[in-house]
N, C-alpha and C positions, 0 to 999 in steps of 0.2 A: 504476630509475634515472630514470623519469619524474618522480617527486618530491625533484630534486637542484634545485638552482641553480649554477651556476659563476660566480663571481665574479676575476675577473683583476686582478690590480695591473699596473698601467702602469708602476708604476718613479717614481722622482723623477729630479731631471737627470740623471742618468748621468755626471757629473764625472768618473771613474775612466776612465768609456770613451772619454772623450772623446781626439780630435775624430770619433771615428765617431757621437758623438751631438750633433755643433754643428747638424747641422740637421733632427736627425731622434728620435723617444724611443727610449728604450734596446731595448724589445719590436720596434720597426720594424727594427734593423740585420741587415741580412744574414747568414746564416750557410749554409756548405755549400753554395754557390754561386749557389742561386736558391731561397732559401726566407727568411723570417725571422722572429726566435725565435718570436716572438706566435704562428705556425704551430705550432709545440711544443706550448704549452698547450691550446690551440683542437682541435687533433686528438687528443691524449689523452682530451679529455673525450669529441667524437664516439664514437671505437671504445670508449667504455663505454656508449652512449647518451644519455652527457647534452647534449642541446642546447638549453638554456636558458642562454646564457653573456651575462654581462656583462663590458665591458672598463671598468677606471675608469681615465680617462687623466688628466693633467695638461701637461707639460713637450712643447713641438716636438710635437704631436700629430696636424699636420696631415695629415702622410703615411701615417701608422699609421690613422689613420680612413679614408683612400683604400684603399688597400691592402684593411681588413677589408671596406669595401664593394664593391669592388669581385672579391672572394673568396669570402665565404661567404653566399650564398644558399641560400635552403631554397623549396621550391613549396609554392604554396599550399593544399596538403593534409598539411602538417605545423606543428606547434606550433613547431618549432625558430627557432630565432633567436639573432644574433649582438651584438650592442645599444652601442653605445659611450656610458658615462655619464664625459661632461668634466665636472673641477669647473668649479662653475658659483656666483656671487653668489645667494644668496636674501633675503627678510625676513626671515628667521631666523639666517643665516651669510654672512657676506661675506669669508674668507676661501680661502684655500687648503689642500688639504689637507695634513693636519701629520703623516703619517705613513700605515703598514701599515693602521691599525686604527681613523685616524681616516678616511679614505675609506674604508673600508666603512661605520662609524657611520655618514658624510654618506648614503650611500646603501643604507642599511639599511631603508628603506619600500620603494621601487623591490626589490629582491633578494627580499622576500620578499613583494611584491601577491600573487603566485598561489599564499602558503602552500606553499612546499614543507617538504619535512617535513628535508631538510641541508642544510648550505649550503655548497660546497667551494671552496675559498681557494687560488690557484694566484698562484704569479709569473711574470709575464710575460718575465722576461730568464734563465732557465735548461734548458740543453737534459737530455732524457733523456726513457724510456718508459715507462710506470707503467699499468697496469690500474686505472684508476679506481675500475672497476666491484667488482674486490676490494677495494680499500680503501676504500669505501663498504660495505661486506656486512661486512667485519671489523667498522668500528667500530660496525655495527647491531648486532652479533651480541655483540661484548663490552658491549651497552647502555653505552657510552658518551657521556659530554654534548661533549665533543671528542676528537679523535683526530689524531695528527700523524705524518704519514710519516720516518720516520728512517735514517740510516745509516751503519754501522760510517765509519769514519775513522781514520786516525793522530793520533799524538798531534801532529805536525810540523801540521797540519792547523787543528787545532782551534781557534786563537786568530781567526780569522777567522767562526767559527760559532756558532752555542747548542748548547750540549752538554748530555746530559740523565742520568738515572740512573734503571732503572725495577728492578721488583718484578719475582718468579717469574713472576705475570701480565702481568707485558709492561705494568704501569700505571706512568705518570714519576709517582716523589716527590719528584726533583730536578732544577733546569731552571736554567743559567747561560749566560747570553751571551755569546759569547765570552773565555771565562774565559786569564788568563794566567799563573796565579799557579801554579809548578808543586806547592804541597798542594793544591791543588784541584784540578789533574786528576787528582791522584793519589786521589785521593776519589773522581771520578768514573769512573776507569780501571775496564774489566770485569773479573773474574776469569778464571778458566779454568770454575769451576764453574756464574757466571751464561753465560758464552757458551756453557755444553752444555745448561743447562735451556733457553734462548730459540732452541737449534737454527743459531746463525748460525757461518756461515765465515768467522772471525776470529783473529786471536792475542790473548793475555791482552796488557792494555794497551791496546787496542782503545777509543776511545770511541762515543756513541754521537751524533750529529749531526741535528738538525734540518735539514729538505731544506726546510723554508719551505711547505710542504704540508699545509694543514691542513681538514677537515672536522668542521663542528657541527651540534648538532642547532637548527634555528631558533629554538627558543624562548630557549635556552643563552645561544645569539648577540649575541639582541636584551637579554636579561637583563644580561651581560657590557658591551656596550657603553651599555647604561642607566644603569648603577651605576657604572660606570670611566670615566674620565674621558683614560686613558690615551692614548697616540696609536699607540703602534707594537706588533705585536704581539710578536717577538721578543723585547723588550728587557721589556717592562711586562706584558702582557695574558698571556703566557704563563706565567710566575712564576708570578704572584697564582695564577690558573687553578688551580695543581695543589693547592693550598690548599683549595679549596671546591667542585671538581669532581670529577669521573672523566675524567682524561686518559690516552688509552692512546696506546703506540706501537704504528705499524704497519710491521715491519722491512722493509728493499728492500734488497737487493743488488745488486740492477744498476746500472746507467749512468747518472751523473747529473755535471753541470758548474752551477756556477754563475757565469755567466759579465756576472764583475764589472769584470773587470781588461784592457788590452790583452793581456800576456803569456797571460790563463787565456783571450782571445779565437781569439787565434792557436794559443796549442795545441789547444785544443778541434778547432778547421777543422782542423790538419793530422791530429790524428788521425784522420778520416773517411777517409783515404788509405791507410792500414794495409791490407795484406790480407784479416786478420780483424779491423775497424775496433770499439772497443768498444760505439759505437752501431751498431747494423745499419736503415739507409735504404734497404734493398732489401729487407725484410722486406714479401712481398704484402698479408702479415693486417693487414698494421701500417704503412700507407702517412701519411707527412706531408703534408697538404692543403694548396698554396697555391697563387696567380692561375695561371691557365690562358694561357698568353702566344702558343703553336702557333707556336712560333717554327722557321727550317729546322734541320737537321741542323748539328752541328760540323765543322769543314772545317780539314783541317791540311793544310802543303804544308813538306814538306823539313825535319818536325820532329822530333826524339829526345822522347819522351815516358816518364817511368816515374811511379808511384805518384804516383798524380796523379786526382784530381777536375775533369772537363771539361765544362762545361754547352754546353746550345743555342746557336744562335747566333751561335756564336763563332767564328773565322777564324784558326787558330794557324799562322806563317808563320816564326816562331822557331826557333833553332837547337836548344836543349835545354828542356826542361821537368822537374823534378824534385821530389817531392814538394810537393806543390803544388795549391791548388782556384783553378780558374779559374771563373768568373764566369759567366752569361748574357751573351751581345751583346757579350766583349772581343773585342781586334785585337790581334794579337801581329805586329810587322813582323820581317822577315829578319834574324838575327844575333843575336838577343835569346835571353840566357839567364836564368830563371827556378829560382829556389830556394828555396825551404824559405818560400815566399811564400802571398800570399791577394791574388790579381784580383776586385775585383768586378762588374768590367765596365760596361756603361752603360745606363742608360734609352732608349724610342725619341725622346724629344726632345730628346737628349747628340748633332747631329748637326755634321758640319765643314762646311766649303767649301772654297775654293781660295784666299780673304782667308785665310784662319787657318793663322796664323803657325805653332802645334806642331797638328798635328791631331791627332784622340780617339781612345783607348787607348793605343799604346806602341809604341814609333817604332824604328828599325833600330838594331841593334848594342848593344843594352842593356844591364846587368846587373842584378837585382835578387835583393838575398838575405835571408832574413829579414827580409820587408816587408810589410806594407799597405797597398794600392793602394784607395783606396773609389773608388766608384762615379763614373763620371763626368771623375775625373780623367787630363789630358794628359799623358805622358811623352816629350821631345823626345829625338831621335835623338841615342843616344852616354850619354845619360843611365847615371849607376854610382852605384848604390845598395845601399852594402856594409857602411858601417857599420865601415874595417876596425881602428878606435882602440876599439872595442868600447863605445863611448859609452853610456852606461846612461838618460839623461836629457837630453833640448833640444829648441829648438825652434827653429827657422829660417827662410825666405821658403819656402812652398810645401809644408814638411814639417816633422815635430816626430819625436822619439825618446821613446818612454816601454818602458823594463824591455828597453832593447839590441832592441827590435822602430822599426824607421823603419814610420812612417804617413804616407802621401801624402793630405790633407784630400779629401773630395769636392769635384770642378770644380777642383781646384787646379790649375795646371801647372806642370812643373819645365822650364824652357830647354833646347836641345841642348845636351851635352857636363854638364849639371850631377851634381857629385860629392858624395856624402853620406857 
């Protein structure tokens, strides 16, 4: 694994997620109450060895570049390193980049200075856990010129993804992007007889899904984006591909989100609360890496708590707590009931006084249900955030609604007594 590169996409604005991306990239937002996604890719690649990662950022990057510096270090008797490439103007390109596949072209000398022999292609805004380290060995071992991580999906699913169609060998001969047309996924649809040769636990009609997870062999790479002119890999770069390459799939079953949307934001967080949650974040072997903060113990007084994610920090003074991830560093005041929500809590420089009018975190007598509260933001006492016209779509003074989930902006404040 010495001879991998990691290469991370930073995401372009994040539109979909917004406003949890108005001040920050999409890789930087919070997730699971003190970690964020960028930690996801960054640790996958560590617990397979590879530590030669680049992040290529673009969009609100500031924080995201704090954040990785102020995270992952390596000592000076390791090769490892974390490396942030912003587009950047040159005498060759004055632009920005135009897609998946054109930030990598941009930065396709930097990626491979130290010759590595693969070069693995991760997104920055998707949580889940994947052995790198096998799916690098797979696609060395099926001599492959790229290899792309896939995964069974529903057909309800599909229109959102690249869907693909491979051989008894597990190689794709057919690759569509989110395809809508229902002959076509009926063309792509598995059988009963390919889902027992390829070994997967599926039902027939099962497609099969690009996870946006790709590994090439360096030469491939620089070949591909030499000759193509294309910008995105999903849409352009992987088509073509199967035409003139050896592109294998590499199957995963497990736990994967791609978290595009607020609603696929929010389910994502509450599913960590599950009992048996289908990501597992307590797994010793398989710990997610982010900033070390040594923050105190969590401290509740006179609070009902169930199925519920509670980070450091935090001071729960609320009456009920239910399904639900709280945050790093939130304040929950007396009376406050919490539902099927996401606290992100605050930063140490989110501090009040005694001038300040709603002071930080979340004020007495509350309600909030099916919310998102970012980071930083004020909730004045009496505040009820319920949503109960079932509102699917708006946007308001202090707060917007996208897919019937209400979002409180970062730093925003809502007044005492205000009703959503």
């Amino acid at each position: 694994m010495k001879s991998v590169v990691t290469a991370i996409l930073g995401g372009g604005q994040g539109s979909r997620l917004w406003p949890l991306t108005q001040h920050r990239a999409k890789p930087a937002v919070p997730v699971a109450g003190k970690f964020r996604l960028i930690d996801v890719p960054i640790s996958n690649s560590l617990h397979a060895g590879i530590d030669q990662i680049f992040v290529l950022t673009q969009f609100n990057s500031a924080g995201l570049h704090r954040h990785i510096a102020q995270t992952f270090r390596f000592d000076v008797f390791s090769r490892g390193f974390v490396n942030i490439l912003a587009a950047e103007q040159s005498l060759e390109n004055r632009d920005w980049y135009q897609g998946t596949a054109d930030a990598v072209r941009k930065n396709v000398d930097r990626l491979t200075f130290n010759r590595p022999r693969d070069v693995l292609v991760l997104s920055g805004d998707q949580l889940y856990q994947l052995s790198m380290d096998e799916f690098v060995t797979h696609h060395r071992e099926r001599e492959a010129d790229l290899s792309i991580a896939v995964k069974p999906v529903a057909r309800s699913e599909a229109a959102g993804l690249g869907i693909m169609r491979v051989d008894d060998d597990g190689q794709i001969v057919d690759f569509v992007e989110k395809p809508k047309d229902p002959a076509e996924l009926d063309r792509l649809a598995l059988d009963a007889d390919t889902i027992a040769k390829l070994g997967l636990d599926a039902e027939p009609g099962t497609l099969l899904a690009s996870m946006g997870i790709y590994v090439f062999k360096t030469g491939i790479l620089k070949q591909i984006l030499g000759q193509d002119a294309s910008t995105d890999f999903g849409k352009e770069i992987i088509p073509a591909a199967i035409h003139k390459h050896r592109v294998q799939a590499f199957l995963y079953n497990g736990y994967w989100r791609d978290i595009g949307t607020i609603p696929a934001f929010w389910e994502a967080n509450l599913e960590l609360t599950d009992p048996d949650p289908p990501l597992n974040l307590y797994h010793t072997d398989f710990p997610i890496y982010t900033h070390a903060r040594f923050l105190p113990g969590l401290k509740i007084h006179n609070c009902q708590v169930d199925r519920s994610v509670l980070c450091e920090g935090s001071v729960l003074g609320g009456k009920t707590i239910l399904h639900s991830v709280i945050g790093i560093r939130s304040l929950v005041r007396s009376g406050t009931v919490i539902e099927e929500s996401i606290i992100m809590g605050t930063s140490p420089d989110q501090r009040s006084d005694d001038s300040d009018e709603v002071p930080f975190g979340i004020g007495h007598n509350c309600t909030i249900r099916r919310a998102i509260v970012d980071s930083g933001a004020r909730i004045g006492d009496g505040c009820q955030l319920v949503n109960e016209a079932g509102v699917q779509e708006a946007d308001g003074e202090g707060y917007c609604i996208r897919g019937g989930i209400i979002v409180v902006p970062a730093h925003a404040t809502l007044r005492p007594g205000t009703v959503i």
